[in-house]
C-alpha positions in Angstrom: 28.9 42.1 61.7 25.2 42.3 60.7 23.1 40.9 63.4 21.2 37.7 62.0 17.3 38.5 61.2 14.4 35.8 59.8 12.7 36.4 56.7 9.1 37.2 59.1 11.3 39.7 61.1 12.1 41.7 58.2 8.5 41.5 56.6 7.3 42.7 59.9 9.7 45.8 59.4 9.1 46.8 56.2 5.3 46.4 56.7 5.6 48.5 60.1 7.4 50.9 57.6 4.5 51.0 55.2 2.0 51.3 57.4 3.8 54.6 59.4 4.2 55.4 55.7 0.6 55.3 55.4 -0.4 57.0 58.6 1.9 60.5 58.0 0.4 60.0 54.2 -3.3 60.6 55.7 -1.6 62.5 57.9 -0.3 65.3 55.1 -3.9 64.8 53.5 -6.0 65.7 56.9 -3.7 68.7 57.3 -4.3 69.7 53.1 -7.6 69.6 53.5 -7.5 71.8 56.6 -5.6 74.4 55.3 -7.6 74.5 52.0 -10.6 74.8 54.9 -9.2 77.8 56.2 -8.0 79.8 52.9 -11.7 79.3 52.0 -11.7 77.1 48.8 -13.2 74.4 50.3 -16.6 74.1 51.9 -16.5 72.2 55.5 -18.6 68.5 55.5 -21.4 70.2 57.9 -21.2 73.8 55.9 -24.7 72.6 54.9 -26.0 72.6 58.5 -24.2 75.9 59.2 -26.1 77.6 56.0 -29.7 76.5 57.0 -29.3 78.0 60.7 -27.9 81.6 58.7 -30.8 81.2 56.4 -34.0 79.3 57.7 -35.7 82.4 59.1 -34.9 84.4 55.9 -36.7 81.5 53.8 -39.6 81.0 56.8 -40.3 84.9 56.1 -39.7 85.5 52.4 -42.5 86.3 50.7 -41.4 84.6 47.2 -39.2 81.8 47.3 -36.6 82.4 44.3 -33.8 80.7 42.8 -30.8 83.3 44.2 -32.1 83.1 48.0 -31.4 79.1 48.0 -27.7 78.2 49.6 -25.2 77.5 47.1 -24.6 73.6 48.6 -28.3 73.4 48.6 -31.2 71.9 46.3 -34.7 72.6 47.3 -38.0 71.4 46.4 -41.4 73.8 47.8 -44.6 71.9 48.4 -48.3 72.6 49.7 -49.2 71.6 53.0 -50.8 68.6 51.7 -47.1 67.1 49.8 -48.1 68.3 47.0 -44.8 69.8 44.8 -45.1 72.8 43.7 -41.3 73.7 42.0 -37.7 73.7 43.1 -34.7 72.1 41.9 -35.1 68.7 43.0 -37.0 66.6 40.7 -40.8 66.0 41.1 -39.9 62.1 41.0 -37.5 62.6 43.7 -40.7 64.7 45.8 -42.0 62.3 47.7 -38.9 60.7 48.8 -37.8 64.4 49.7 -41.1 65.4 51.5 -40.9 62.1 53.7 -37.6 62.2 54.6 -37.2 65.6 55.7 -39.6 64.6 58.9 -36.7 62.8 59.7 -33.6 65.0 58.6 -31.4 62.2 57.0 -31.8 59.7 54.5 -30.7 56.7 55.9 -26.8 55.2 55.9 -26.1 57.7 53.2 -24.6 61.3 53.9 -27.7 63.0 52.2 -29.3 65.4 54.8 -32.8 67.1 54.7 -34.3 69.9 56.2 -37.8 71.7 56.1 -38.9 75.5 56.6 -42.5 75.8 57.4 -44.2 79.1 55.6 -47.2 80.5 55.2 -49.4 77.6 53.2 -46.4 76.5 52.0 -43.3 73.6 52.8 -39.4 74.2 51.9 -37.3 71.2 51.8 -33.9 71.5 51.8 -31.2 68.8 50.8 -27.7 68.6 51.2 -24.7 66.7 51.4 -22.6 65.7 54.5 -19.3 66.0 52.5 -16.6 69.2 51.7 -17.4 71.1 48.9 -15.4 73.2 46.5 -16.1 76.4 46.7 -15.7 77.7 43.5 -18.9 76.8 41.5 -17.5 75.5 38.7 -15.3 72.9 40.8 -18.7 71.3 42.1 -20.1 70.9 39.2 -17.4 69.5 37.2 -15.7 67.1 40.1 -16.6 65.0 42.6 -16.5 66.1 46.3 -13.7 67.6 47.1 -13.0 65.4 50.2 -13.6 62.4 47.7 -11.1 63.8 45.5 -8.5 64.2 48.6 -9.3 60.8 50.3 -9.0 59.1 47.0 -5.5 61.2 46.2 -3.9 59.9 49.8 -5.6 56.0 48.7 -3.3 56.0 45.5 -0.5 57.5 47.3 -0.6 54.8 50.1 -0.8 51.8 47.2 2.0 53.5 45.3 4.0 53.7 48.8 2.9 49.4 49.1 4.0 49.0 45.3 7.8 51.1 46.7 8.0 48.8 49.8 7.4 45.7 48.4 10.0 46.8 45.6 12.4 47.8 48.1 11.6 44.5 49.7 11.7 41.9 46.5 15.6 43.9 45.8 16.4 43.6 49.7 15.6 39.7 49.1 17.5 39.5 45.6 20.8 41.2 47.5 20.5 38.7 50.3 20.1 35.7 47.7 22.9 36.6 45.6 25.8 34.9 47.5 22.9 31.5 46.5 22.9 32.4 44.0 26.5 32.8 42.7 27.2 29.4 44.5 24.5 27.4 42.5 26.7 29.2 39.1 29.4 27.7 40.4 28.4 24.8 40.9 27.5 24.0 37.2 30.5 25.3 35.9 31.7 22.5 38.1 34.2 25.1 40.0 33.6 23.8 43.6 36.5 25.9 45.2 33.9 28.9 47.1 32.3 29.6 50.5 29.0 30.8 50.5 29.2 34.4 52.7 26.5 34.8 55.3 23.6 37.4 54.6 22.2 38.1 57.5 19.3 36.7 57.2 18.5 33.2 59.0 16.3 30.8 56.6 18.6 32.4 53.8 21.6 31.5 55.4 20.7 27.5 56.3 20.1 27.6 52.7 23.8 28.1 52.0 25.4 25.8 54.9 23.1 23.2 53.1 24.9 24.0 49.7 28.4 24.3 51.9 27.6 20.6 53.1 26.4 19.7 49.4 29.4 21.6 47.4 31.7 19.4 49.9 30.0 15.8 49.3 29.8 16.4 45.4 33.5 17.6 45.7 34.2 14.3 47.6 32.6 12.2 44.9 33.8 13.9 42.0 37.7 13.6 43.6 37.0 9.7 44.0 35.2 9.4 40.5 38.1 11.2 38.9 40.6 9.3 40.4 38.5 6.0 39.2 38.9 7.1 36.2 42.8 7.8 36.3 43.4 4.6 37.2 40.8 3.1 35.0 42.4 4.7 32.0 46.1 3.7 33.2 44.7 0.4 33.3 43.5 0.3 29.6 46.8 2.1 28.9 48.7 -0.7 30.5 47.0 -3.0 29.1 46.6 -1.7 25.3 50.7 -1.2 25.6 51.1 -4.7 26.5 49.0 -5.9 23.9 51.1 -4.6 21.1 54.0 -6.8 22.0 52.0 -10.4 21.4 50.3 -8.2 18.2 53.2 -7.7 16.5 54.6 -11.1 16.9 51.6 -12.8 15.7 52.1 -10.0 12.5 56.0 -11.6 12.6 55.0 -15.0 12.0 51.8 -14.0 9.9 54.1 -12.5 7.5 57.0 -15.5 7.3 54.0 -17.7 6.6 53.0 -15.3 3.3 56.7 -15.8 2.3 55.7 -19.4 2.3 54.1 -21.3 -0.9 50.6 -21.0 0.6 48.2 -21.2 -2.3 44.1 -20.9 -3.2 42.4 -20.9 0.6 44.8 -21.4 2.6 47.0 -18.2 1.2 43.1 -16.1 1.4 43.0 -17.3 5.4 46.4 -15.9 5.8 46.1 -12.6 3.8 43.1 -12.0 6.2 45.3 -12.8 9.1 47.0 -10.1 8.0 44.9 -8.1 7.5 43.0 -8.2 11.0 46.4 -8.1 12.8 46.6 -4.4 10.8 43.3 -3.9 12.2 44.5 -4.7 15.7 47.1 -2.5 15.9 45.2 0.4 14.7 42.4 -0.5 17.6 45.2 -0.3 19.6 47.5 3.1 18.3 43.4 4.4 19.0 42.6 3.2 22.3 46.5 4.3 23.3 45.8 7.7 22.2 42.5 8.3 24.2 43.9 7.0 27.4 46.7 9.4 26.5 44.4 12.7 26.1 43.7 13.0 22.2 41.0 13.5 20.9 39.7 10.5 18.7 39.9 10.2 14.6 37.2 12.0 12.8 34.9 9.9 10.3 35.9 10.4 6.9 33.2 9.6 5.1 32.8 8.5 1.6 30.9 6.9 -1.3 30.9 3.4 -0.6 29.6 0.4 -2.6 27.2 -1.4 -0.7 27.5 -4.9 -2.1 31.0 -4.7 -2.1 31.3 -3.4 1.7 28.8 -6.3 2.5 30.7 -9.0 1.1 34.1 -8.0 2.5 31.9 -8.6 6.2 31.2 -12.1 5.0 34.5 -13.0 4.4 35.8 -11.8 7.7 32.5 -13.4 9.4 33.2 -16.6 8.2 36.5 -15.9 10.4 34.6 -15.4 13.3 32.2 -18.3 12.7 34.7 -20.6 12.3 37.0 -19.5 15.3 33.8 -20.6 17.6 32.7 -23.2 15.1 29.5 -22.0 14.7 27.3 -22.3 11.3 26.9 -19.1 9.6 23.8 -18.2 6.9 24.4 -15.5 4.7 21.0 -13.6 3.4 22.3 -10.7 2.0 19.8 -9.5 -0.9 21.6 -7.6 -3.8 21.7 -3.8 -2.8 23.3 -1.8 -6.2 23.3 0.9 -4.1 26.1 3.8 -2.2 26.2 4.8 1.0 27.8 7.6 2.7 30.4 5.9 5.5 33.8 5.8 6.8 34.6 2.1 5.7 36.5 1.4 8.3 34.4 2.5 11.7 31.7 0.8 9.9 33.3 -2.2 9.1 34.8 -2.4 13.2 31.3 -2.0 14.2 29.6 -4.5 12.5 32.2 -6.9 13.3 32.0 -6.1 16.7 28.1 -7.4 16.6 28.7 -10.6 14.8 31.7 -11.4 16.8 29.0 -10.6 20.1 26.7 -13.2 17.9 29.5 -15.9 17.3 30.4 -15.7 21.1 27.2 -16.4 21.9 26.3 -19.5 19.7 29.1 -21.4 20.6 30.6 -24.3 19.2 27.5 -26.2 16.7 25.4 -22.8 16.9 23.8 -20.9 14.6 24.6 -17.1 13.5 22.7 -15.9 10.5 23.4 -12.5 9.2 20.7 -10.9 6.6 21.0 -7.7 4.5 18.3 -6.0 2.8 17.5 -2.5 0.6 15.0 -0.3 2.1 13.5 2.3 0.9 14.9 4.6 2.9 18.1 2.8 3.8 20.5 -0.4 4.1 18.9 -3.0 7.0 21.7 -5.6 8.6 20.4 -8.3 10.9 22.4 -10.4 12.6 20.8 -13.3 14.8 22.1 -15.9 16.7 20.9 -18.9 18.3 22.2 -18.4 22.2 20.7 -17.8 25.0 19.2 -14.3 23.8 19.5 -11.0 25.7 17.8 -10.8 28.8 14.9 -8.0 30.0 17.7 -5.9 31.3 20.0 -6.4 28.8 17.6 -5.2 26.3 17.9 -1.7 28.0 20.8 -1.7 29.1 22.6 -3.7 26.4 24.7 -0.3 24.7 25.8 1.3 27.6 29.6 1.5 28.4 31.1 -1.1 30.1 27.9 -2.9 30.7 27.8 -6.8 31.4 25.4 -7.3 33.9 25.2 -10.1 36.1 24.2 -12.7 32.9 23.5 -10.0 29.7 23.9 -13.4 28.0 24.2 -15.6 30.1 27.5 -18.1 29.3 29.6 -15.3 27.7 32.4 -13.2 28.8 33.4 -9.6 27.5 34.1 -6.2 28.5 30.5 -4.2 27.7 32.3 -2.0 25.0 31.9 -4.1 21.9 27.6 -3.3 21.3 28.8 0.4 22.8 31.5 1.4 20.4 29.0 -0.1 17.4 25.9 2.2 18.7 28.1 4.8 18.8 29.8 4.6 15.3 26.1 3.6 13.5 25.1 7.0 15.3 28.0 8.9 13.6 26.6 7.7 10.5 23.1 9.0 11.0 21.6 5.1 11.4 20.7 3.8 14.6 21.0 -0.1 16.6 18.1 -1.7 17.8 18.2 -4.8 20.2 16.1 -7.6 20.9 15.7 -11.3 20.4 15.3 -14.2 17.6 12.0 -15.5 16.8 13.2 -18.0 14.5 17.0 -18.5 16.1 15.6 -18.4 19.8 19.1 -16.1 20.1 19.8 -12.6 20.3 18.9 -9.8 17.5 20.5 -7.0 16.8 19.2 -5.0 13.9 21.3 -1.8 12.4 19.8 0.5 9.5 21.9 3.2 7.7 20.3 5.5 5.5 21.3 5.5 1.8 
């Protein structure tokens, strides 16, 4: 088993690395330069001192100083005794610079060294570098020193060997994180069933017993949630079964009493008996089939007459007024205009709000529903005179299953009624806005459809 490291242990190691790296990279470059030393082709740093003791008495005794008798490494510059320059090849600016430092025999903190030969009414000063020289001509002039050239060659070679640790390093890291890695992948694709393996390394590894510890409470919660929802859904099951039963007597009954000699109103109410109890039993066939696994109906969507839609949900409003004895106002404006909807998804949601409104005014209340033609669409309004939705419910209002502790105060429902509308008024590319009556002092819920 790999023996458990910390992230600072293994930085120290690879940096110890890098820097013994760095060390037999000098190293190699000290011995290069010594053996290019010894086969002659380049000039030692101090070849400059070595020249002037070889050739200082020549140049004392010469009669003529010429060009060809001055070192190769060397510039000079010949003065009177006085300072005055005469010639050479260091520039008459750079004389008197030259002529007071070679009393001294160095120029300071740089590597520029000068020397003087006394003659016969005249001074020679000499100047040199401290550094190793090519020794092929053409070398010096064209490149730098040659040291500079070798100390800068092992420089790059030590930054290229940081740039290959920390490489090395960064892919070391990415190995050790991978097992993290895979977990956190599992994890959204909600597979839970893994054990993060132990890398080796210590802060890595209390990484992944925190993601062991976290993979088991999410498993925990997710296991109670989805058994929640089992039984929720056998619940609804239960319960949508049973309703069928009382359903389809009421239908029984409904339809002997349109054999009967009902006439005018009272055969209308009972035709739209009828035809809600259908509706019923449809909600139901639905809400059976999604507890059982299927997947819901699709819209399907058609050209629908507005005016004619809208007057079909004021015949089944006055239903709904009328059941809680409430007072209903009609303001529907005349639209002459289509929209695109599946009629009956529609129709379901927009009962759904005005049956929300006549719970909520009560017996003597008021529910007034309004329809208008925008420009850009069909406006329904539908306000009421109850108690109004509070702060929270005004946020919280379309979320499933919500009721909070008074939504509206006095009511009682499920929190799936203002749901199931937002979500069909979506469908159909329109959107449910809630909020309160300024005129009703009651709840507001306003729905626009495009045309």
């Amino acid at each position: 088993m790999e023996r458990e490291r910390s992230l600072k242990g293994l930085f120290i190691k690879y940096l110890f690395i890098w820097l013994l790296g760095s060390l037999i990279l000098a190293f190699l470059g000290f011995i290069l330069m010594s053996l290019a030393m010894q086969a002659g082709y380049i000039y030692p740093a101090n070849y400059g001192d070595i020249e002037y003791e070889w050739e200082k008495e020549n140049l004392k005794n010469t009669e003529e100083i010429r060009m060809e008798d001055i070192p190769p490494l060397m510039d000079y510059a010949l003065f009177t005794e006085d300072g005055t320059w005469k010639e050479g090849t260091i520039p008459e600016k750079d004389a008197k610079k030259a002529w007071e430092v070679s009393h001294r025999g160095y120029s300071g903190f740089s590597r520029i060294f000068y020397q003087k030969v006394e003659r016969e009414g005249e001074v020679l000063v000499l100047r040199y570098s401290m550094k190793a020289q090519f020794a092929d001509p053409k070398l010096r002039k064209y490149l730098p020193a040659a040291e500079e050239i070798i100390y800068g060659c092992v420089i790059l070679e030590i930054l290229a060997y940081l740039m290959y640790m920390a490489v090395r390093f960064g892919r070391m890291l990415e190995r050790k994180m991978n097992g993290i890695q895979s977990a956190i992948e599992k994890i959204e694709q909600e597979n839970l069933e893994f054990q993060v393996q132990n890398c080796g390394v210590r802060e890595i590894d209390r990484v992944g017993a925190a993601l062991d510890h976290m993979k088991e409470a999410l498993k925990k919660s997710l296991v109670s949630q989805w058994d929640m929802e089992k039984a929720r859904q056998e619940k609804i099951s239960a319960l949508a079964h049973d309703l069928k039963t009382p359903i389809t007597i009421v239908r029984g009954y409904n339809e002997l009493l349109l054999e009967s000699t009902f006439k005018g109103e009272d055969r209308a109410c009972v035709e739209a008996i009828e035809v809600s109890i259908r509706q019923m039993q449809g909600y139901v066939e639905q809400l059976l089939d999604v507890t059982r696994g299927k997947q819901p109906a699709e819209f399907l969507k058609n050209i629908v007459c507005a005016d004619a839609f809208l007057e079909e949900i004021h015949k089944k409003s006055k239903g709904l007024a009328a059941e809680k004895q409430a007072v209903l106002i009609w303001q529907a404006a005349e639209t002459r205009r289509e929209i695109q909807a599946d009629k009956q998804h529609l129709e379901r949601a927009l009962l759904n709000i005005i049956a929300n409104a006549a719970e909520y005014a009560g017996q003597g209340g008021t529910i007034c529903l309004g329809a208008s033609s925008l420009e850009n669409g069909l406006e329904i309004v539908a306000e009421d005179s109850g108690p109004g939705f509070t702060g929270e419910a005004l946020k919280k209002g379309k979320e499933e299953f919500y009721t909070g502790s008074s939504a509206r105060s006095g009511g009682v429902h499920s929190g799936l009624g203002l749901f199931i509308a937002d979500r069909i008024i979506e469908e159909h590319g329109g959107r449910l806005e809630l909020g309160n009556s300024e005129t009703f002092g009651g709840g507001c819920v306003r729905v626009w459809l495009p045309w």
